[in-house]
C-alpha positions in Angstrom: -34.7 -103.3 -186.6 -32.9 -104.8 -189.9 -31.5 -101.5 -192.0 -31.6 -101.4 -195.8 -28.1 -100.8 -197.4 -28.9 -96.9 -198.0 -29.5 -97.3 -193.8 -33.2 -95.1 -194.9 -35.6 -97.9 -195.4 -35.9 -100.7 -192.7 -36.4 -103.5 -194.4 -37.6 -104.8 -191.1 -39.2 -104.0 -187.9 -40.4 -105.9 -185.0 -42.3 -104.1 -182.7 -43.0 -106.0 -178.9 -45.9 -107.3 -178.5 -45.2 -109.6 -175.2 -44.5 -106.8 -173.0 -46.6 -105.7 -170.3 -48.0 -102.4 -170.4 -46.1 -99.2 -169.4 -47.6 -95.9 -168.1 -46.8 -93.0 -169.3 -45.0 -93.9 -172.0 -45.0 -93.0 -176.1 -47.5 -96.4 -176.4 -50.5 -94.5 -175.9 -49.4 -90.8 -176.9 -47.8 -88.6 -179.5 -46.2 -84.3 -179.5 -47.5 -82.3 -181.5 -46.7 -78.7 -182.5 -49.9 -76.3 -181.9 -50.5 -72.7 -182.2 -49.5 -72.6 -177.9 -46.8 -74.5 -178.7 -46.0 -78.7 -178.1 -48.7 -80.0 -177.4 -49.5 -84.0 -175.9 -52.7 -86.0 -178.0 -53.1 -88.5 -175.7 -55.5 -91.6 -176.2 -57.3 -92.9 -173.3 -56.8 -96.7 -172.6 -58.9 -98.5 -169.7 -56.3 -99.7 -166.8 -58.0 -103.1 -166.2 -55.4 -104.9 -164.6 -51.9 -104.9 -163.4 -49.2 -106.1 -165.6 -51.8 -106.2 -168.5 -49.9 -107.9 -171.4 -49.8 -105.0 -173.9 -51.7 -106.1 -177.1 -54.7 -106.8 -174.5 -55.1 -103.1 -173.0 -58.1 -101.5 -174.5 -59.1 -97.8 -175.7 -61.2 -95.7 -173.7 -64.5 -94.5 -176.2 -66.6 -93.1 -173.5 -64.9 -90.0 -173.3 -64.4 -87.8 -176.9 -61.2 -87.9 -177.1 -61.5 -88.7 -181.0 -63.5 -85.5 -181.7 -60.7 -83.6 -179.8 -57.7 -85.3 -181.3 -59.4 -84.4 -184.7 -60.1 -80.6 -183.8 -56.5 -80.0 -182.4 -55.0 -81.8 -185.4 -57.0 -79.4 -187.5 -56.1 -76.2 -185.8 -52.4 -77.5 -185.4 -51.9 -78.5 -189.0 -54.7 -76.8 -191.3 -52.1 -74.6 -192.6 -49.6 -76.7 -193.4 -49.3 -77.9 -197.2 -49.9 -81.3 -197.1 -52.1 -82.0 -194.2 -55.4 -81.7 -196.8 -53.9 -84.6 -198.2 -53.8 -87.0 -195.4 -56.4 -85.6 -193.3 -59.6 -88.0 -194.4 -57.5 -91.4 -194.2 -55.8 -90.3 -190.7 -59.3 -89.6 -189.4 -60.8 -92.7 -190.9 -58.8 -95.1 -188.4 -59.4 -92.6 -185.6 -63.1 -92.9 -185.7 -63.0 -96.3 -186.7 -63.3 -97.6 -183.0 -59.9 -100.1 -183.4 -60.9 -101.5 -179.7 -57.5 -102.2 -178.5 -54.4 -100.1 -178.1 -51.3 -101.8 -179.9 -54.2 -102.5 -182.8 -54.3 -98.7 -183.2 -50.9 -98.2 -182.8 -50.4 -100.7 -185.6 -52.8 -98.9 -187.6 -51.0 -95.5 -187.3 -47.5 -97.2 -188.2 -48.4 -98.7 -190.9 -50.6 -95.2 -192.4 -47.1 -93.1 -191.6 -44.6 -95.9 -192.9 -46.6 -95.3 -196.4 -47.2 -91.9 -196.4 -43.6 -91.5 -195.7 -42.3 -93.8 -198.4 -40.8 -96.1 -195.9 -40.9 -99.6 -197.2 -40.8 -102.1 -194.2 -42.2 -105.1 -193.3 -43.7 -105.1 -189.5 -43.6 -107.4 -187.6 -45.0 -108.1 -184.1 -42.9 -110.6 -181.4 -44.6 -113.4 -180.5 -42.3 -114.6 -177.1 -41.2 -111.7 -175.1 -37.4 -111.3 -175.2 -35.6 -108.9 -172.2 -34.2 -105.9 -172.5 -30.9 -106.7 -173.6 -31.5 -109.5 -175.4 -32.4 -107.8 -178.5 -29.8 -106.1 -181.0 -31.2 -102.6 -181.6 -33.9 -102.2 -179.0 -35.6 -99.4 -178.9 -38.3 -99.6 -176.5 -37.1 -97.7 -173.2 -35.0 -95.2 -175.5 -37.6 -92.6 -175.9 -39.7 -92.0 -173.4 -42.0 -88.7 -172.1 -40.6 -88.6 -169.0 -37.0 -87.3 -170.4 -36.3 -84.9 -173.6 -35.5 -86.6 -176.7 -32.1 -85.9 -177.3 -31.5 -88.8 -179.8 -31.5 -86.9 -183.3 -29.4 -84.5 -181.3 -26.9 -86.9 -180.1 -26.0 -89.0 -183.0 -25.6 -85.1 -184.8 -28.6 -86.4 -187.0 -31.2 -83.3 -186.0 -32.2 -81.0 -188.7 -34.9 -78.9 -189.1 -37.7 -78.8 -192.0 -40.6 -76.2 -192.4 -43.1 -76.1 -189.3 -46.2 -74.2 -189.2 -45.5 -72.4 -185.8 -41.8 -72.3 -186.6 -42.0 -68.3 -187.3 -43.7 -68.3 -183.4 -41.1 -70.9 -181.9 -38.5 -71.8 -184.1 -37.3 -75.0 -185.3 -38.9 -77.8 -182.8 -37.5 -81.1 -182.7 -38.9 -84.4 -181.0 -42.5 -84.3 -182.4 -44.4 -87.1 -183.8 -43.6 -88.1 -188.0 -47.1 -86.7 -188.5 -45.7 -82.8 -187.6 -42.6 -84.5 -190.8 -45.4 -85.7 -193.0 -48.0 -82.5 -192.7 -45.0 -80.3 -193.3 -43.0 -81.8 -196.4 -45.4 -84.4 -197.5 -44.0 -87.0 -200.5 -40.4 -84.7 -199.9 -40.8 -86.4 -196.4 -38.5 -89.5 -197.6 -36.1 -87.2 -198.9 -36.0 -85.2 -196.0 -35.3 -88.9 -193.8 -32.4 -89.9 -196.2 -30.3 -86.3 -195.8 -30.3 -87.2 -192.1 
C-alpha cells in the first residue's frame, strides 16, 4: 500500500490475489456490533479443494445466508443515522449472486472505499510474492483468531458514535461498515484525525 502525502488516502492498494485460500480468516468474514454485542456475518464459500488458489473459491448460495446477513445488518444498524443511506446499494451486491469470493470482496472494497471518501486505485497481484517480500504487507496482520490490537498499538484508536455504545461502550476492531453507518460522509474526517 502506496500512502498519499496527507498519509489518509492510499493512492494505491494491491490486494493478493495469488495466494491460496486461508480458513478462518477476515477473507470470508466481517464484526459487527449488534444489539447482543460483536457479532461475526460470515459468508459461506464451498471448500472444493486443498490449497484452492484464492480468486477461484466460490460462495455458498444454497444456504440463506444473504437473507440473514441482510436482517442482522438491519437490526444492528437501523438506528444508526446514516445506514438508510447506504442500505439499498449494500444489499444490491449481496443479492447479486457475485459467484466467487475475492469477486465479492472486491465488490465490498470498492462500495466502502467510496462511501468513505477514500480515493484509491485497487489493484489485484498477478504473481504471488511471499510473505516478506512485500513492503507493507498486510495480509497475516489481522486475523480472527487473535484481538485486533493494531489501532491500539500504534496509539491510533479512537472512538466515534456506536449504536450499542450506551449498552457496551466504545467497541473497537469492527468492520468500516459499523465507521460508515455511524458517521457517514464525516467518516473521512473521522480517518484523517487518526
Amino acid at each position: 500500500m502506496t500512502l498519499s502525502p496527507d498519509r489518509v488516502i492510499p493512492s494505491s492498494v494491491r490486494l493478493e490475489g495469488c495466494e491460496h485460500y486461508i480458513k478462518q480468516t477476515w477473507r470470508s468474514r466481517c464484526r459487527i456490533l449488534t444489539a447482543s454485542g460483536a457479532e461475526i456475518l460470515q459468508v459461506p464459500v464451498v471448500h472444493a479443494a486443498a490449497k484452492m488458489p484464492v480468486r477461484e473459491v466460490p460462495v455458498e448460495y444454497t444456504t440463506p445466508w444473504v437473507v440473514r446477513t441482510e436482517r442482522t445488518l438491519d437490526a444492528a444498524y437501523r438506528m444508526s443515522a446514516y445506514y438508510d443511506y447506504y442500505r439499498d446499494d449494500l444489499f444490491a451486491i449481496l443479492e447479486e449472486g457475485i459467484p466467487l469470493l475475492f469477486d465479492l470482496n472486491l465488490a465490498l472494497i470498492r462500495f466502502l472505499a467510496v462511501r468513505l471518501g477514500v480515493a484509491a486505485e485497487i489493484d489485484v497481484s498477478t504473481d504471488y510474492l511471499p510473505e516478506g517480500d512485500v513492503t507493507d504487507d498486510w495480509r497475516y496482520v489481522l486475523t480472527p483468531k487473535k484481538p485486533n490490537t493494531v489501532l491500539r498499538d500504534l496509539g491510533l484508536e479512537r472512538p466515534y458514535y456506536q449504536v450499542f455504545s450506551q449498552k457496551y461502550g466504545f467497541v473497537p476492531g469492527l468492520s468500516a461498515l459499523d465507521l460508515l453507518c455511524n458517521e457517514g460522509p464525516d467518516s473521512l474526517l473521522f480517518l484523517k484525525r487518526i
